[in-house]
C-alpha positions in Angstrom: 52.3 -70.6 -15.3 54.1 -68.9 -12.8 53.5 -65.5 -14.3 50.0 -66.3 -14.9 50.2 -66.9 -10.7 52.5 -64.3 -9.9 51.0 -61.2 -11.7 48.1 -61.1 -8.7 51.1 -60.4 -6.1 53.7 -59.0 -8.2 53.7 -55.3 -10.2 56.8 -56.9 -12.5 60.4 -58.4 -13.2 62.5 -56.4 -10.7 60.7 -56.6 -7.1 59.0 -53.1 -6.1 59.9 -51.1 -8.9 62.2 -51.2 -11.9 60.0 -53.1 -14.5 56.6 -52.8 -14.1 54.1 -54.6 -16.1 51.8 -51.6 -16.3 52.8 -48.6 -18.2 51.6 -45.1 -17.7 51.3 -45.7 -13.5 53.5 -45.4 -10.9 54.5 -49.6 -10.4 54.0 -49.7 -6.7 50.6 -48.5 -7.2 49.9 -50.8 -10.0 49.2 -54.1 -8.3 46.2 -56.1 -8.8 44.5 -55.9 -5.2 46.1 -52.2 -4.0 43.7 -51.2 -7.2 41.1 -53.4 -6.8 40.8 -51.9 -3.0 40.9 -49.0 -4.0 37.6 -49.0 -6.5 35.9 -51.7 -3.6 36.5 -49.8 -0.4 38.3 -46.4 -1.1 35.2 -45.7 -3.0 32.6 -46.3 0.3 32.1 -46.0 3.8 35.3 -47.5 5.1 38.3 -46.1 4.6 39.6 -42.4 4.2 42.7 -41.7 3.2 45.8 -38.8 4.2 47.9 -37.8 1.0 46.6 -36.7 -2.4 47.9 -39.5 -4.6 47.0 -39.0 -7.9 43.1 -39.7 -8.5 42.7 -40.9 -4.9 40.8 -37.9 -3.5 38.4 -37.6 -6.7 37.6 -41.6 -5.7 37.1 -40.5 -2.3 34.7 -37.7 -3.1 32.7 -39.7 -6.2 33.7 -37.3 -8.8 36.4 -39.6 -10.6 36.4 -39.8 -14.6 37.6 -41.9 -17.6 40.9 -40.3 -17.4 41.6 -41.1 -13.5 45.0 -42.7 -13.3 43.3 -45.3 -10.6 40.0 -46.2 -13.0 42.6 -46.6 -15.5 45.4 -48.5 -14.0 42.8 -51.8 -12.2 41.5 -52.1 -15.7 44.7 -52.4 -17.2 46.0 -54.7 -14.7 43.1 -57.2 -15.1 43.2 -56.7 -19.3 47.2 -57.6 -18.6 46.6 -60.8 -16.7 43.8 -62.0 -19.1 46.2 -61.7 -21.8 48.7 -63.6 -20.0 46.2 -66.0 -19.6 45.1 -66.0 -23.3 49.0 -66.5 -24.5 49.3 -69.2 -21.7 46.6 -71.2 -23.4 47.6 -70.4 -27.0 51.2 -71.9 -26.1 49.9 -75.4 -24.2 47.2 -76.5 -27.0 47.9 -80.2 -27.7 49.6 -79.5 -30.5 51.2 -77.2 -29.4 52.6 -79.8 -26.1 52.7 -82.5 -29.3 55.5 -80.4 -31.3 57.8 -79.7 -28.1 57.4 -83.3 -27.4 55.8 -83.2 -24.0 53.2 -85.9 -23.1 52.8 -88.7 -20.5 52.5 -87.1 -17.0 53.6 -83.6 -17.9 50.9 -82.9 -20.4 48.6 -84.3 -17.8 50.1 -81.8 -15.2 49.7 -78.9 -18.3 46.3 -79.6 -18.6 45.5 -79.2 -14.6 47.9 -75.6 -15.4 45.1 -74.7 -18.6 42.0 -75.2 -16.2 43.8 -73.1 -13.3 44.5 -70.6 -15.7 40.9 -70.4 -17.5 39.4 -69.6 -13.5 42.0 -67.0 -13.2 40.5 -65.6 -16.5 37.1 -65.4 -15.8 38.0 -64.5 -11.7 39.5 -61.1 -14.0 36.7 -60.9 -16.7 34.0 -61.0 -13.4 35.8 -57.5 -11.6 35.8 -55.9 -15.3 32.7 -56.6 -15.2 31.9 -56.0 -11.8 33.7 -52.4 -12.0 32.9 -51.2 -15.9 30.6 -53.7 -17.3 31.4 -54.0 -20.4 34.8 -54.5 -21.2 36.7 -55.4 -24.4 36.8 -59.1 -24.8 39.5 -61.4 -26.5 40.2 -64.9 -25.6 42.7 -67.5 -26.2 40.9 -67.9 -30.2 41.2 -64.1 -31.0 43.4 -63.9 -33.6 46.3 -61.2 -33.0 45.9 -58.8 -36.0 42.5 -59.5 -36.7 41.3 -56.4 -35.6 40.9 -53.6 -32.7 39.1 -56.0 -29.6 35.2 -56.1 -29.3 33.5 -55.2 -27.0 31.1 -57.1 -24.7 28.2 -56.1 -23.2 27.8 -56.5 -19.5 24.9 -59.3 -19.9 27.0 -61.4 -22.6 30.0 -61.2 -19.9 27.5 -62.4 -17.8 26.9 -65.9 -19.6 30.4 -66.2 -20.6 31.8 -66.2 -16.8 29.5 -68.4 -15.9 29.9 -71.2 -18.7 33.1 -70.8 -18.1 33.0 -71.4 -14.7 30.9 -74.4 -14.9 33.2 -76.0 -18.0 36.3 -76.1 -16.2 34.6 -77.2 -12.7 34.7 -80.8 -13.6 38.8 -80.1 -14.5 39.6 -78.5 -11.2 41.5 -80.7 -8.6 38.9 -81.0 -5.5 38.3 -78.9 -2.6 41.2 -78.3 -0.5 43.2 -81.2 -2.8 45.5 -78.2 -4.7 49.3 -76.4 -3.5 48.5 -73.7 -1.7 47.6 -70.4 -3.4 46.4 -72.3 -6.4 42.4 -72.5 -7.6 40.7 -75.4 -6.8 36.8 -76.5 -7.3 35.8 -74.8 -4.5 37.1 -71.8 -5.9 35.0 -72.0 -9.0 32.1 -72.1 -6.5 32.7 -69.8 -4.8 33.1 -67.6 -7.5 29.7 -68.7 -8.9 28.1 -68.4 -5.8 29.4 -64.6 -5.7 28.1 -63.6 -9.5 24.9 -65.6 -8.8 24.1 -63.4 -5.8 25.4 -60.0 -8.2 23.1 -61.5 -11.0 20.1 -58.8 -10.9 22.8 -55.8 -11.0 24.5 -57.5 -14.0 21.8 -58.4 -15.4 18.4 -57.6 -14.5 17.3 -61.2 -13.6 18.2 -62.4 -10.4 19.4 -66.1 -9.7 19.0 -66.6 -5.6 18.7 -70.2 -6.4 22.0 -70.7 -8.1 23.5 -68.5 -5.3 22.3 -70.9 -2.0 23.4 -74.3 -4.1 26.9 -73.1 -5.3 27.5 -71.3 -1.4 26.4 -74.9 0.0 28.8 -76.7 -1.9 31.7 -74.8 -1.0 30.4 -75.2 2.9 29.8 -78.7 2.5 33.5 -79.1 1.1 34.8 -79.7 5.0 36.0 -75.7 5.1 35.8 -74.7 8.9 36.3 -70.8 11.0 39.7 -70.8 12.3 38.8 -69.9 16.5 40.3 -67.1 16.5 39.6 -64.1 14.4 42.4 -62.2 15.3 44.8 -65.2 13.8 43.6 -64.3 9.6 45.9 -61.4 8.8 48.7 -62.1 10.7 52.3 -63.1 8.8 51.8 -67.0 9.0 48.2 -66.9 8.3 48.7 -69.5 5.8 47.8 -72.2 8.8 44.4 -70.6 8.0 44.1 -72.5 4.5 42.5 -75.3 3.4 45.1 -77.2 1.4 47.4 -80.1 2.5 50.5 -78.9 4.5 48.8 -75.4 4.5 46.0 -75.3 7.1 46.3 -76.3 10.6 43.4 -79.1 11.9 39.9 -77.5 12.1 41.1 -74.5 10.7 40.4 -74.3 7.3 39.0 -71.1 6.3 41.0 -70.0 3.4 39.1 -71.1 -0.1 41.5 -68.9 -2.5 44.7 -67.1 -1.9 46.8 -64.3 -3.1 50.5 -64.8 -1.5 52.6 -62.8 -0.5 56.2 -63.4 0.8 58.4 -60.5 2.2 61.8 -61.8 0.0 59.9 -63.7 -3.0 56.5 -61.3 -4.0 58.2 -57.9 -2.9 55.7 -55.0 -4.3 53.8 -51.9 -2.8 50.5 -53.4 -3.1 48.4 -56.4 -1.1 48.3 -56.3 2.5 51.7 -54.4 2.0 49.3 -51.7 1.1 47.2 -51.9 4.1 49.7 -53.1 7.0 51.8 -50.3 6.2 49.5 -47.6 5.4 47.0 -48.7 8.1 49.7 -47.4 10.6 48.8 -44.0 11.9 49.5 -41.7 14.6 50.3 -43.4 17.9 49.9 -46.8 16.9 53.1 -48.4 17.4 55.0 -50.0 14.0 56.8 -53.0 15.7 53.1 -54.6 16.8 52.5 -54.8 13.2 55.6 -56.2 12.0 56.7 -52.6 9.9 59.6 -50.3 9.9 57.6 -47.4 9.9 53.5 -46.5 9.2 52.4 -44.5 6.4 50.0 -42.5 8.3 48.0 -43.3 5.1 44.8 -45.3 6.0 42.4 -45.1 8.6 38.4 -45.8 9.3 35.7 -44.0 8.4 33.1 -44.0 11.2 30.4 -46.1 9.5 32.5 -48.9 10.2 33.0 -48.9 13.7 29.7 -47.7 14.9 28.6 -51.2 13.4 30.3 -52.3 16.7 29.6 -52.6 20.4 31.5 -49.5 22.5 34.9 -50.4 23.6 35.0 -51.1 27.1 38.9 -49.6 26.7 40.0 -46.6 23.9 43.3 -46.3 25.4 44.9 -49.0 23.9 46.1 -51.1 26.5 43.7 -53.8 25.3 45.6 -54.0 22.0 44.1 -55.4 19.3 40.8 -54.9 20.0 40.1 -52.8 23.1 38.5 -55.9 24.6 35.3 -55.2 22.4 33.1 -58.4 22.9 33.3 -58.5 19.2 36.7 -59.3 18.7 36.5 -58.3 14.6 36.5 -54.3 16.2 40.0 -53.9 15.4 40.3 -50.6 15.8 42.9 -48.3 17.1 41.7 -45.0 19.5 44.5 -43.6 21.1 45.0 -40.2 19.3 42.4 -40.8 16.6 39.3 -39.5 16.6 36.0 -41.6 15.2 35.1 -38.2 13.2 36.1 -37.4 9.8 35.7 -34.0 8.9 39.2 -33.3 7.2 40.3 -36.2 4.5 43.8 -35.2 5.2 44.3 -34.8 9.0 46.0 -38.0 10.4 44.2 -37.9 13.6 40.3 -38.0 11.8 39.4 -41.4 11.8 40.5 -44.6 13.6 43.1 -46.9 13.0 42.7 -50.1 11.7 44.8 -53.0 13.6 43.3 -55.9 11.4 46.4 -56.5 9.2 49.9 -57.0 11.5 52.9 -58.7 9.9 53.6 -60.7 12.6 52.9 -64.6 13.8 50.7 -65.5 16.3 53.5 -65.5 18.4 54.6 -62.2 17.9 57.4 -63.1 15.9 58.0 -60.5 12.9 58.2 -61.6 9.3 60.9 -62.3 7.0 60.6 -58.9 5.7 59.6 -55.0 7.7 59.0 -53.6 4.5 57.6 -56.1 2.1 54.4 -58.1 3.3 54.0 -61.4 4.5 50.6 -61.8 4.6 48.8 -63.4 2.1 45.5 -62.2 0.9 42.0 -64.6 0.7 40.0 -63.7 -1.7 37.6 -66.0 -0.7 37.2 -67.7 2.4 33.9 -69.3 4.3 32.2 -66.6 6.0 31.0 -64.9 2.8 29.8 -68.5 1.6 27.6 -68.3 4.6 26.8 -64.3 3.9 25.6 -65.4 0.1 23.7 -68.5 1.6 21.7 -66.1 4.2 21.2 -63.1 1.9 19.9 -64.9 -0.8 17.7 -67.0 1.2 16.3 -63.2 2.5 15.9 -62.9 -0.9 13.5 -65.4 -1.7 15.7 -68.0 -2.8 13.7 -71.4 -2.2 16.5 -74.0 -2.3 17.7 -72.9 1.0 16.0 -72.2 4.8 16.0 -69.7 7.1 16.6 -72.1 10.0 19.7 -73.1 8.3 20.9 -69.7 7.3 20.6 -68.1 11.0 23.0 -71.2 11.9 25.3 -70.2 9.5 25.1 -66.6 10.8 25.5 -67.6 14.2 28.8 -70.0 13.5 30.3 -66.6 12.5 28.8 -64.6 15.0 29.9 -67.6 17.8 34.2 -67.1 16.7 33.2 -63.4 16.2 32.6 -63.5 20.9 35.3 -65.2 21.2 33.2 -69.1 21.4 30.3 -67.1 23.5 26.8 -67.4 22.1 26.4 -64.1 23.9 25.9 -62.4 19.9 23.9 -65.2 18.3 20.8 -64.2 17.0 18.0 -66.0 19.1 15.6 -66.3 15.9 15.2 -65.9 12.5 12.7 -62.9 13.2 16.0 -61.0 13.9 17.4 -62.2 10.4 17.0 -59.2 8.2 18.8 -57.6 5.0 20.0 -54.8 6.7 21.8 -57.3 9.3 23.1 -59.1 6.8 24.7 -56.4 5.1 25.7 -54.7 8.6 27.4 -58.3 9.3 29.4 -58.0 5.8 30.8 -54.9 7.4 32.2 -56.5 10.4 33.2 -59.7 9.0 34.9 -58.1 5.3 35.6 -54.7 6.0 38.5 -53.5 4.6 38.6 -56.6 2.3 37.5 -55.5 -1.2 33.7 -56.2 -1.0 31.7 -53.2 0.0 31.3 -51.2 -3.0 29.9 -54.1 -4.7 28.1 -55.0 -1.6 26.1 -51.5 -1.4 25.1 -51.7 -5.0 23.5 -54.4 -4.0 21.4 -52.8 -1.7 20.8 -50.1 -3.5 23.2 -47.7 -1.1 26.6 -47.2 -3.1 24.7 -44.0 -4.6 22.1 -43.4 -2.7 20.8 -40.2 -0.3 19.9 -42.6 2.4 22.9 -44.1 3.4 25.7 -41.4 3.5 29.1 -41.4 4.5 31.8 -38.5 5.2 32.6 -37.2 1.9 30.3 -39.0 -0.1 29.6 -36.5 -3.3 32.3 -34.6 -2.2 30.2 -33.0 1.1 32.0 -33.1 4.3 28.7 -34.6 6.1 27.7 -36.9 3.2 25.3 -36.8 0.0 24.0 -38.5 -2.9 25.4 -39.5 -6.0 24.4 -39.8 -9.8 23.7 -43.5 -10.1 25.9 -44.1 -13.3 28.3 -43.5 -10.6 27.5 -47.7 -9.6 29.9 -48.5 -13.2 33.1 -47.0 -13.4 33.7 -45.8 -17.0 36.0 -47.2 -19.6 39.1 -45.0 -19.6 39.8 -42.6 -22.1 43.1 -43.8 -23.2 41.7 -47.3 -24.7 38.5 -45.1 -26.2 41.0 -43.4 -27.7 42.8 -46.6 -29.2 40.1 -48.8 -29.7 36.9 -47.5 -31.4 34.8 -50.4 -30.8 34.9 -49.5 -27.6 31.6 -47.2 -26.2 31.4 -45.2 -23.2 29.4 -45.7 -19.9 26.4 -43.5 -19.5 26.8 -40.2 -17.5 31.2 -40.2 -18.3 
């Protein structure tokens, strides 16, 4: 079970490199979020990136393919941690716990492991198809040597995730009941919330409904915003979760974590990824807990002109240039908010969201490992999903209630000042709620699947630096909103069918 855990922080058997999971891709690169980020915000307004790592600039510029080391290497991770998942469950059956004679208590504690693992399934089966739609599918009954894999159809991975979802809920310890870093219900809601608000790009019927009552459950489960924003992607930002002995009181934010630990989950991916690469320019390495930056990662300028102006670019008001809006964690000094060349260090801001350090400044147990553990879900996109899909025209929630939710975010987001509430829900729009997503999430691994949503990821209309390949932005060839199945499993599976326009 702890591989089943551990392959969402670790890239193998060895630490950073030496025995990777993943064949065929450089290990550091391999891990499960560095490729996940990579399709979710390398692919959209919000980051660019300096070197020319294999595949990275043909994801920046929309012109990837099924042979792109990147398209390749997420969907191999994900296919790797299913099957670790499917062998996990083929080797705790009941008979299989009756023949090594274990029972009582510990088959008790295995079956709590089965239902844990079964959400980590279908968390992976939802970004396949998410990201390519229609994956090859085997479970825990697929018989090995029965065949090549079938393959499953976007709309049939639809049904399954969610009846999977709902079958183990009733197994999952309760909300904020679990160790920390391990699924509980309110994970399973969460993730249904999240598909139910994707259903009408997976499947062509929306579900708004299913959205607002799977969002409220998870914000009825006693989850709180921890005060200060600045505190969720520091080094000790496990006192943001919502477990016993992991939160701090009233700040229990944190629904589902990936963890990471500087001497334990050593790896090149994660927030390792983003703290170290996120260092650019002038922006000083000990404030974020790193032996050196990367001068890798920095801001496109979509992102920040989502913001108030800076009262301060010269960073003496570090991290935030004393922006009212504390989540404008941004880095001037040096940079410029223009991107006109994807490899000069000095186009874009830097980003100072992620610092390996503790709220007290202290630096983690490791400067070249990260220490920061990763939420992939936590409450404000419970209350993003609940407003959005009461925009929508979902009728089980109210727009009352959902421009309270908004403001609770927008409240911590000024520091405690109402000074950025909304005033009514007149001002409550889609747009705002999407422009909210990018102040709140950004950098997180949600826009690409965000601007499909809206209709955006391909469209002329909404442009970024580099989109289509142009240095001022264009549109792109919708079948652009899947990513294709890569060539090398066409090539040894022929169930498997391609994505349209690859």
């Amino acid at each position: 079970m702890a591989k089943v855990y551990g392959s969402f922080a670790l890239t193998g058997n060895d630490g950073g490199a030496g025995s990777g999971d993943i064949q065929g891709i450089d290990e550091g690169t391999s891990d499960f979020f560095r490729e996940y980020w990579d399709m979710q915000d390398l692919t959209t307004d919000e980051p660019v990136y300096t070197w020319n790592d294999p595949g990275i600039y043909d994801m920046q510029n929309d012109v990837w393919s099924a042979t792109n080391v990147n398209v390749q290497g997420l969907y191999d991770r994900c296919l790797y941690q299913i099957t670790l998942v499917n062998n996990f469950l083929q080797q705790t059956t009941p008979a299989q716990l009756a023949k090594n004679n274990i029972s009582g208590a510990y088959a008790d504690t295995v079956a709590q492991f089965r239902a844990e693992a079964r959400f980590l399934r279908a968390y992976q089966y939802w970004v396949l198809m998410d990201v390519y739609g229609k994956p090859p599918f085997v479970t825990e009954n697929t018989v090995l040597g029965s065949g090549y894999p079938p393959q499953i159809s976007r709309t049939a991975l639809y049904a399954y995730v969610v009846s999977e979802l709902k079958a183990i809920d009733p197994l999952m310890v309760k909300p904020m009941h679990n160790q920390y870093g391990r699924a509980d219900e309110a994970a399973v809601w969460a993730l249904l919330a999240r598909v139910y608000l994707n259903a009408g790009v997976y499947t062509g019927t929306t579900d708004y409904n299913d959205a607002i009552t799977y969002a409220s459950k998870v914000i009825g489960a006693g989850y709180s915003l921890v005060p200060d924003f600045t505190q969720l992607f520091l080094a000790d930002n496990n006192l943001c979760a919502g477990v016993p002995g992991g939160g701090s009181a009233n700040e229990d934010e944190f629904i589902f974590t990936i963890n990471y630990d500087g001497v334990h989950t050593q790896g090149y991916g994660g927030l390792q990824y983003l703290t170290h690469g996120g260092v650019v320019g002038s922006m000083p390495p000990n404030d974020f807990g790193v032996a050196s930056g990367y001068n890798e990662l920095r801001a496109k300028p979509n992102i920040p002109n989502l913001f108030p102006a800076p009262p301060y670019t010269d960073g003496s008001h570090f991290p935030n240039n004393g922006n009212p809006d504390t989540r404008a964690e941004f880095w001037y000094p040096g940079q410029q908010l223009a991107v006109t060349s994807q490899p000069t260090e000095s186009n874009g801001l830097g980003v100072t969201k992620f610092r390996d350090v503790s709220r007290t400044g202290v630096a983690g147990l490791s400067s070249t490992y990260s220490n920061i553990d990763l939420p992939l879900f936590r409450l404000p996109e419970m209350y993003f999903i609940y407003a959005e899909a009461v925009l929508r025209g979902g009728t089980t929630g109210d727009l009352p209630t959902a421009l309270k939710y908004i403001n609770l975010v927008r409240t911590r987001a000024y520091g405690g000042s109402l000074a950025g509430n909304l005033t009514g829900t007149d001002q409550l729009t889609l747009q705002f709620i999407l422009d909210e997503r990018g102040r709140e999430l950004f950098w997180e691994g949600f826009r690409r699947t965000d601007l499909i949503r809206y209709g955006l990821f391909t469209s002329a209309s909404y442009v970024w630096p580099f989109k289509g390949g142009v240095p001022s932005g264009a549109g792109v060839p919708d079948f652009r909103n899947l990513m294709p199945i890569p060539e090398s499993d066409r090539s040894a599976n022929p169930n498997l069918t391609q994505n349209p326009g690859y």
